[in-house]
Wavefront OBJ file of the C-alpha trace (Angstrom):
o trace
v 27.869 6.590 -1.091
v 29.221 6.970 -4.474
v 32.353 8.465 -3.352
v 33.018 5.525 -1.164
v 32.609 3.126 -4.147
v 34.698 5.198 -5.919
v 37.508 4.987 -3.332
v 36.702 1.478 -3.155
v 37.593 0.818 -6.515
v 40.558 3.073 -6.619
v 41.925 0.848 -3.791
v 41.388 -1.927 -5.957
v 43.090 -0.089 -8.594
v 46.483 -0.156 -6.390
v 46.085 -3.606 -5.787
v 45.931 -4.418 -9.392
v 49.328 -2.895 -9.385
v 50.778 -4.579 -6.759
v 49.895 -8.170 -8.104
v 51.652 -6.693 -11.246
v 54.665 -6.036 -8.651
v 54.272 -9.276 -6.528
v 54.998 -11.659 -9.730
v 57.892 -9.453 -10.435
v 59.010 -10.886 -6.991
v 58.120 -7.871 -5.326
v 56.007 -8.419 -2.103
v 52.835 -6.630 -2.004
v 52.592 -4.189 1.333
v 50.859 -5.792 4.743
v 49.470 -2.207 5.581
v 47.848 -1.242 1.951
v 46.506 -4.943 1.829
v 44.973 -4.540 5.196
v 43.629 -0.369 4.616
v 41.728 -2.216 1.273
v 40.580 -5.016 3.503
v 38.978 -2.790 5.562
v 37.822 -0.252 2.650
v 35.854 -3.754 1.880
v 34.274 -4.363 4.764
v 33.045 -0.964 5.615
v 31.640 -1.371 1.836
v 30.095 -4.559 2.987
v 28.704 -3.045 5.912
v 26.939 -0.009 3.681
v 25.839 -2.560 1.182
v 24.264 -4.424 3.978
v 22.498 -1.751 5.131
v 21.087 -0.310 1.839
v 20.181 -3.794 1.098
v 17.894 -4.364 4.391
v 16.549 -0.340 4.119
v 14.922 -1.556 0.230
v 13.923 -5.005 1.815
v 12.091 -2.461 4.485
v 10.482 -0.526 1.843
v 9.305 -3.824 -0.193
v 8.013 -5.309 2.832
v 5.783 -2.136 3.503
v 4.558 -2.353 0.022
v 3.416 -5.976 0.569
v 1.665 -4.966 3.169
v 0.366 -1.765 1.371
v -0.698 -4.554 -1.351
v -2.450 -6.959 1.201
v -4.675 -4.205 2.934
v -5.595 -2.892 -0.468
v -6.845 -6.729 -1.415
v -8.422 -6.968 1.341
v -10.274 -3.676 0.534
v -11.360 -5.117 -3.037
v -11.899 -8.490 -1.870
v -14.786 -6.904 0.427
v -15.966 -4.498 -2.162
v -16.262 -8.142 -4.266
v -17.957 -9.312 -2.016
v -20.638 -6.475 -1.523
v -21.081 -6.459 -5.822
v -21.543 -10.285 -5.161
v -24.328 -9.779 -2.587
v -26.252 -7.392 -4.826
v -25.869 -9.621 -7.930
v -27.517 -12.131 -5.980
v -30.286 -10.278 -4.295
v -30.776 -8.530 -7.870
v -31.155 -12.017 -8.738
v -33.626 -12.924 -6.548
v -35.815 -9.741 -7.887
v -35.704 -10.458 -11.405
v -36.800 -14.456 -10.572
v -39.470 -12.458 -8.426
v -40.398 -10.163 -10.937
v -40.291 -12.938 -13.565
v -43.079 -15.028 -11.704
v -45.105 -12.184 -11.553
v -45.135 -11.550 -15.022
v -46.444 -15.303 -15.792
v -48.917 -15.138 -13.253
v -49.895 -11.402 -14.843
v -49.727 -13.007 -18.219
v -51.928 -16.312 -17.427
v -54.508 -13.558 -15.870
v -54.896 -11.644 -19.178
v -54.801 -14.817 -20.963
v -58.260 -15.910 -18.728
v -59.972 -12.415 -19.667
v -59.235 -12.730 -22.616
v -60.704 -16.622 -23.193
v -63.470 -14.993 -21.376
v -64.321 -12.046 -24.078
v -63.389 -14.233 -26.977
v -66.494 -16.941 -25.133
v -68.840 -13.504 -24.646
v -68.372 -12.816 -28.133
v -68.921 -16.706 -29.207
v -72.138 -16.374 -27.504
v -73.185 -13.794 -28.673
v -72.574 -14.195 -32.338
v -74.202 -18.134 -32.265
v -76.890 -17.099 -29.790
v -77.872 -13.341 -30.396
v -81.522 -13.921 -29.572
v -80.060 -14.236 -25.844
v -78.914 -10.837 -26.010
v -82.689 -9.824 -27.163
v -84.621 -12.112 -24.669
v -82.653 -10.478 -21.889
v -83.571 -6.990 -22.924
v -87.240 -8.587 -23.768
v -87.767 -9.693 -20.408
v -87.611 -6.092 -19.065
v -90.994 -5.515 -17.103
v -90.818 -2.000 -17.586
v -88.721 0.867 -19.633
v -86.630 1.981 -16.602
v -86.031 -2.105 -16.280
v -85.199 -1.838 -20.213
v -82.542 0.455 -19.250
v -81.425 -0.502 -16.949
v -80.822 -4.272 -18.237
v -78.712 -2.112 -21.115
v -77.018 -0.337 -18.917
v -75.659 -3.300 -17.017
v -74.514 -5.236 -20.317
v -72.710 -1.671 -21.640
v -70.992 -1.887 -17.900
v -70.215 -5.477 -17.960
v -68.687 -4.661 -21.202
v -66.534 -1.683 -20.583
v -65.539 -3.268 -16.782
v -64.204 -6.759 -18.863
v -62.366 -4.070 -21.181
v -61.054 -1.847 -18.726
v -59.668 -4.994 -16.534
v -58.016 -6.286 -19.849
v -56.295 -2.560 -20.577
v -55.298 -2.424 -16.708
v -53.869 -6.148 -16.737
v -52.124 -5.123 -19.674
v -50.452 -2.014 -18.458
v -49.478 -4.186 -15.149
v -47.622 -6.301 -17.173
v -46.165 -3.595 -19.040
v -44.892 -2.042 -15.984
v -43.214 -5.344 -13.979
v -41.550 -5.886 -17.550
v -39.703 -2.426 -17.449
v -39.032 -3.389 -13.738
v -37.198 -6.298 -14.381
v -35.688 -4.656 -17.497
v -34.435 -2.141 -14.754
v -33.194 -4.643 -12.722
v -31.319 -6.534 -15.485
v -29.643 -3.523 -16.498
v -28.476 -3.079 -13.071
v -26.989 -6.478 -12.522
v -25.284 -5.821 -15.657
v -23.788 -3.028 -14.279
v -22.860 -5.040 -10.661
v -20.915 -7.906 -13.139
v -19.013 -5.051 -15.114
v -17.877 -3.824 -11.748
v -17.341 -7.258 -10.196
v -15.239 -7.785 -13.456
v -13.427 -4.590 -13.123
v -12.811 -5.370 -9.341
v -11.535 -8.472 -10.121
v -9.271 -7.596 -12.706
v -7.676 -4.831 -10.174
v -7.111 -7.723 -7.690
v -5.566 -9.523 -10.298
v -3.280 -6.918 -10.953
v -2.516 -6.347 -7.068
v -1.727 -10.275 -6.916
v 1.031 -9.980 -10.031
v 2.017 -6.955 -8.222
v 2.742 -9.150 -5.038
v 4.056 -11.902 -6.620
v 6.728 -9.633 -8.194
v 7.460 -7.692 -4.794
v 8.220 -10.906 -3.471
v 10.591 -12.187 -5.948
v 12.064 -9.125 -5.285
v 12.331 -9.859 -1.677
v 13.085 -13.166 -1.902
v 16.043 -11.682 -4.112
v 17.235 -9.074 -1.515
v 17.411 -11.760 0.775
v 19.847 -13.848 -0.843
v 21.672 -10.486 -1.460
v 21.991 -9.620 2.522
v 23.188 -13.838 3.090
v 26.036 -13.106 0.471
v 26.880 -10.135 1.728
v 26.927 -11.555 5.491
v 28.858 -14.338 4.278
v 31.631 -12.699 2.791
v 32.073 -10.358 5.670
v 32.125 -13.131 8.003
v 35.032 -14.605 5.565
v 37.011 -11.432 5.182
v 39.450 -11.419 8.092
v 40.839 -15.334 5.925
v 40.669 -13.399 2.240
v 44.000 -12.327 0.809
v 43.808 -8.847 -0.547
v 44.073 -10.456 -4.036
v 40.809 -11.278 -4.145
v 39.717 -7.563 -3.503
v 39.162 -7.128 -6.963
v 36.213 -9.987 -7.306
v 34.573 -8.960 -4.080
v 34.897 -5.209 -5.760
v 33.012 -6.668 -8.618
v 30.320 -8.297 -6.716
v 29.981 -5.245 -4.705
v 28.952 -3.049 -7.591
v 26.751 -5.718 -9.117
v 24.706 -5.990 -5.519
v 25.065 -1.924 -5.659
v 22.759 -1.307 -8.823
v 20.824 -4.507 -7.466
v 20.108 -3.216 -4.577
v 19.205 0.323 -6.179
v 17.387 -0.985 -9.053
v 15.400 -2.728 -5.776
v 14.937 0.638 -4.145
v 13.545 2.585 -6.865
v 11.193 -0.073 -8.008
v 9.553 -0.077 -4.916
v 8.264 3.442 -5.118
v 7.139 2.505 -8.390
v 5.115 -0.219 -7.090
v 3.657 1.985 -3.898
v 2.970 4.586 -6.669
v 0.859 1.954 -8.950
v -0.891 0.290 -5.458
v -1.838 4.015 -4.896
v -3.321 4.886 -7.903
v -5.277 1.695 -7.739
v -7.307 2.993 -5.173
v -6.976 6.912 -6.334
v -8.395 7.264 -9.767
v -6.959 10.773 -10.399
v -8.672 11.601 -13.496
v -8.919 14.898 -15.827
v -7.619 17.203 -13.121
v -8.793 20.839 -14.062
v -5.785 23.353 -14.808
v -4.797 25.923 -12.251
v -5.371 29.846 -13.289
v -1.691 30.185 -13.052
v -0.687 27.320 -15.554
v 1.512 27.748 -18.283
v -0.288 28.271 -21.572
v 2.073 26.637 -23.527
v 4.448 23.905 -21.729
v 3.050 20.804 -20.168
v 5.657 21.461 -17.408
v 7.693 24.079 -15.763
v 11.088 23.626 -14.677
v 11.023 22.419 -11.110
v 14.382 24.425 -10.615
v 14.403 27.584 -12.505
v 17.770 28.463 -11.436
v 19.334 24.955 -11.456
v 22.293 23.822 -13.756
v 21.611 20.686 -15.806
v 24.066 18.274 -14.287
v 23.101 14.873 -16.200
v 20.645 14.227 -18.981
v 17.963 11.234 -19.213
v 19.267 8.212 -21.026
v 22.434 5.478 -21.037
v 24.820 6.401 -18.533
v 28.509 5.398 -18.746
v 28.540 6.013 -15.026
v 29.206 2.813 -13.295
v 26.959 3.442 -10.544
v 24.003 4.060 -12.386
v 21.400 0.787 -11.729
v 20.820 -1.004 -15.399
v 17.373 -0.574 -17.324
v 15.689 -2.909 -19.840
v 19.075 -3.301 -22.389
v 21.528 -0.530 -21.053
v 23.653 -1.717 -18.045
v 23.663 1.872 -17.257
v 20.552 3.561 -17.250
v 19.698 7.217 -15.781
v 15.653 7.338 -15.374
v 15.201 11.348 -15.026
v 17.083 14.686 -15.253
v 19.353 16.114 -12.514
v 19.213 19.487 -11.541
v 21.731 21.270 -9.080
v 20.872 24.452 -7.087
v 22.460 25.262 -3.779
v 21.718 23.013 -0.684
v 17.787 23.298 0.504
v 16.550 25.443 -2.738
v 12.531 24.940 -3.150
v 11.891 22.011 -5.214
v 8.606 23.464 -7.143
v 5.649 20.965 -8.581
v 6.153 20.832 -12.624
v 1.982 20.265 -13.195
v -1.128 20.455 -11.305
v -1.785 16.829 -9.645
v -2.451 14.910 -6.784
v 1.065 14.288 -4.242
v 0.757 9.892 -4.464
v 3.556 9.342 -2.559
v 5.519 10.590 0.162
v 8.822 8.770 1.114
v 12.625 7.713 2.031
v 15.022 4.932 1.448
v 18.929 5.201 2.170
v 19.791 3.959 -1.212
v 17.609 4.990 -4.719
v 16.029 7.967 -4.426
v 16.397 8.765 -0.754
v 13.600 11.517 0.410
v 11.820 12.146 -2.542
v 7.489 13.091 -3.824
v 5.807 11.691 -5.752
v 2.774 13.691 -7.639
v 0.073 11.959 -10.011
v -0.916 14.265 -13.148
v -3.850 13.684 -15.825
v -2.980 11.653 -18.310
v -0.896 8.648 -16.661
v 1.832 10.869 -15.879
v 4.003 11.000 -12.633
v 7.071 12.905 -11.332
v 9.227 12.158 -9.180
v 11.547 14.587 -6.827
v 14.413 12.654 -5.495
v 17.450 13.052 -2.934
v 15.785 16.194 -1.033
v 16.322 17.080 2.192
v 12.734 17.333 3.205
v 9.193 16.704 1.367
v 6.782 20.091 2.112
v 3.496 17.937 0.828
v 1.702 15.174 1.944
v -0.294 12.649 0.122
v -3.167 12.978 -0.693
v -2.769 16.701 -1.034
v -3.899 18.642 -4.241
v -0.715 20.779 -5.644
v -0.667 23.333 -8.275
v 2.255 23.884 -11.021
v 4.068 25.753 -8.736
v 3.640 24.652 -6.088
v 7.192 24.160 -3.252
v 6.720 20.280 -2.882
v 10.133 20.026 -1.125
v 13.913 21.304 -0.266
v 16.952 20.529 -2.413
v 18.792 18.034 -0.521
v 21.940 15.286 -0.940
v 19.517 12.358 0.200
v 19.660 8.423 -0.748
v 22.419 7.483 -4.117
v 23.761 10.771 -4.158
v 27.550 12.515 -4.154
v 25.984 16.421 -3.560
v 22.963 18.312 -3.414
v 21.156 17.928 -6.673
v 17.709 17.215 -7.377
v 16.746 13.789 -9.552
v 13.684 14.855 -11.687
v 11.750 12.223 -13.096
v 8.638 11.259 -15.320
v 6.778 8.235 -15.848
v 4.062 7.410 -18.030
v 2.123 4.417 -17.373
v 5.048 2.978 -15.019
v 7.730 3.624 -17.982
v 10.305 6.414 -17.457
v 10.133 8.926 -20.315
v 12.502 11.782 -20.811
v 10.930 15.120 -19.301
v 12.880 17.463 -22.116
v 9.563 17.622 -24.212
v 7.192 18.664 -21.426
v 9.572 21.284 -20.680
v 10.217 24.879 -21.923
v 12.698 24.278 -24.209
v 16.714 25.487 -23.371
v 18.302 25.294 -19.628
v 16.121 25.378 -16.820
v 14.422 29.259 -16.650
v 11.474 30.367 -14.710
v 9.574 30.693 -18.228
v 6.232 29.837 -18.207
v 4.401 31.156 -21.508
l 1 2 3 4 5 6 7 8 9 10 11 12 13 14 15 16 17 18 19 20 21 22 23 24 25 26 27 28 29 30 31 32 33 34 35 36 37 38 39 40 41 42 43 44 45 46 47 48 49 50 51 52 53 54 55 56 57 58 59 60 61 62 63 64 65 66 67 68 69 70 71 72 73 74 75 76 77 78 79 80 81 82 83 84 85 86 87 88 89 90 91 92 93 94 95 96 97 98 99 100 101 102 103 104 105 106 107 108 109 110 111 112 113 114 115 116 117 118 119 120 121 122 123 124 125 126 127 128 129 130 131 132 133 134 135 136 137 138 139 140 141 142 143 144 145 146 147 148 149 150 151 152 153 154 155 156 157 158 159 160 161 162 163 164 165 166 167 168 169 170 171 172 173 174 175 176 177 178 179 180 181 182 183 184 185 186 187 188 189 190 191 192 193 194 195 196 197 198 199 200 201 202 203 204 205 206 207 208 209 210 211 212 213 214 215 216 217 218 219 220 221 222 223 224 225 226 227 228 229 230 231 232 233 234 235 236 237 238 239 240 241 242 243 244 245 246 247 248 249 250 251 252 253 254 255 256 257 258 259 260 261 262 263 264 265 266 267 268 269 270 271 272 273 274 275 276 277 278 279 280 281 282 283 284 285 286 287 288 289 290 291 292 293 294 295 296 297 298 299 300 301 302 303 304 305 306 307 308 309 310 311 312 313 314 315 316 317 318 319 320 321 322 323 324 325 326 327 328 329 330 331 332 333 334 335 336 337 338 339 340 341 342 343 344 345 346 347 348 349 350 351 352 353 354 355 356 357 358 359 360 361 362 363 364 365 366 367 368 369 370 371 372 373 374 375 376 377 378 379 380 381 382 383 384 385 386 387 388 389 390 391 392 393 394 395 396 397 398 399 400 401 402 403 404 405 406 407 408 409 410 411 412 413 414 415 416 417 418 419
């Protein structure tokens, strides 16, 4: 695809010079007008089609993004159910406190009036015992009051410990409706996140869209175009290019972050065979370092925050179909291909935040959801999506944001070194 653009605008080139010619009264040539006319619309065409493949890939992340609401919206609702039926036990277990709690309040009225009578009356107490016919009857009669006693205090202790009990129950259940809400909050705030998500895949769309109708439009228009407009349409070409590129690469990114959504990867334990020293190994030991991470001054590159040029990973060259090897232990998150961006590429989630990405291959060996090792083949070298050759695109993200791998990985050209 590149080469094409690059013929493209060598065509254009000539043209430039023949305008130069044509106002020196020199006609430009029918033939070289009409071979760049056509060079144009077979761009066109290409552009066209790259342009519908990323609207594809969008549209299945919408619909990625809808079924994962969906999932959240009914785990929302199930939190919601058991905040309210939580509810409904603590109200319960509320009630029966007060009616505990008016209970121990009547036994206790009731000692505090035994005791009243007994301290202004006392002589009751005696005539009671005096009336005893007999010393069994004697006690007997002090047997009952040392009963009546001990029941009123044991029914006061066991009151007391009833209470005591429904209040760590409804402590219990407070605690866990506190922990429903912090979930229902965390739930919610995903599905906030997937909405924003949305809202941006469909500005995206909406954009791609209006790409494709300008695109259509000046194809429709190019049979009444003079070649001396080749140059603008050249320009506009290579603007909806890295457009529709940019497009392409960002929705990975956004099936990546709708993935790990739903996947909380976590600490991930390291493999026996991990390096000791290097976050990463080289995913091509034997590969030749054909362009570094950072500004490009290669036209074709897609722009990134400030740079109009912008190259997100490392490229690596081996020879057509080498093994493509995982740089950490992680979880594969995505498994994919587009005709423009990164073509057939993997995508692995690592501890930490971190992803990589293994563009332009020629065939993914994984699948997601599958655990890999640092090591492990995740794919074959290939020419696949934006690309002139076989090379692999090697790329890391943290937290969405591409960093350069050089840090994370032994240090010098690519080697087998682990350490």
């Amino acid at each position: 695809m590149r080469a094409s653009l690059v013929a493209l605008a060598l065509a254009c080139l000539l043209l430039a010079a023949d305008r130069s010619a044509a106002t020196a009264d020199t006609a430009p040539d029918p033939q070289q007008q009409k071979a760049v006319i056509d060079q144009i619309r077979a761009q066109l065409g290409s552009n066209l089609a790259d342009a519908m493949a990323a609207q594809q890939q969008l549209q299945q992340s919408l619909q990625d993004n809808a079924a994962q609401q969906q999932i959240l919206q009914g785990k929302i609702n199930e939190v919601a159910a058991k905040i309210a039926d939580l509810d409904v036990q603590i109200a319960d277990a509320r009630r029966r406190e007060a009616l505990l709690a008016e209970r121990i309040d009547a036994e206790r009225a009731q000692l505090r009036q035994l005791s009243r009578a007994i301290y202004v009356a006392p002589g009751s107490v005696l005539v009671v015992l005096a009336e005893a016919q007999s010393l069994s009857d004697l006690l007997t009669r002090i047997s009952d009051l040392n009963v009546a006693g001990a029941r009123a205090t044991e029914i006061k202790a066991s009151l007391a410990r009833d209470l005591d009990e429904l209040q760590k129950e409804r402590q219990r259940e407070e605690a866990a409706r506190a922990e429903q809400v912090i979930q229902r909050d965390l739930l919610n705030s995903e599905l906030a996140q997937l909405q924003a998500l949305k809202a941006q895949e469909e500005s995206a769309v909406a954009q791609l869209q209006d790409k494709i109708a300008e695109t259509q439009y000046e194809l429709a228009r190019l049979n009444t175009q003079s070649a001396q407009l080749a140059q603008a349409v050249t320009d506009m070409l290579q603007q909806q290019q890295d457009a529709i590129i940019s497009a392409a690469m960002q929705a990975v990114w956004s099936q990546v972050q709708l993935w790990e959504q739903s996947n909380n990867v976590g600490q991930i334990p390291t493999s026996s065979g991990h390096s000791t020293r290097y976050r990463f190994i080289w995913p091509e030991p034997q590969a030749q370092i054909s362009q570094a991470f950072g500004p490009s001054t290669f036209w074709f590159e897609p722009a990134y925050g400030k740079y109009p040029h912008f190259h997100t990973g490392i490229d690596l060259v081996e020879p057509f179909g080498s093994p493509v090897y995982a740089a950490d232990d992680g979880v594969v998150a995505l498994v994919g291909s587009s005709s423009s961006g990164y073509g057939n590429y993997v995508v692995i989630a690592h501890s930490g935040g971190l992803d990589t990405l293994y563009g332009h291959l020629s065939t993914a060996l994984v699948k997601v959801g599958q655990a890999v090792t640092q090591g492990t083949p995740v794919g074959l070298e290939g020419s696949s999506g934006n690309s002139t050759g076989a090379h692999l695109h090697f790329e890391l993200r943290i937290n969405q944001v591409p960093v350069n791998p050089a840090p994370y990985l032994p240090p010098g050209a690519p080697s087998a070194f682990r350490g």
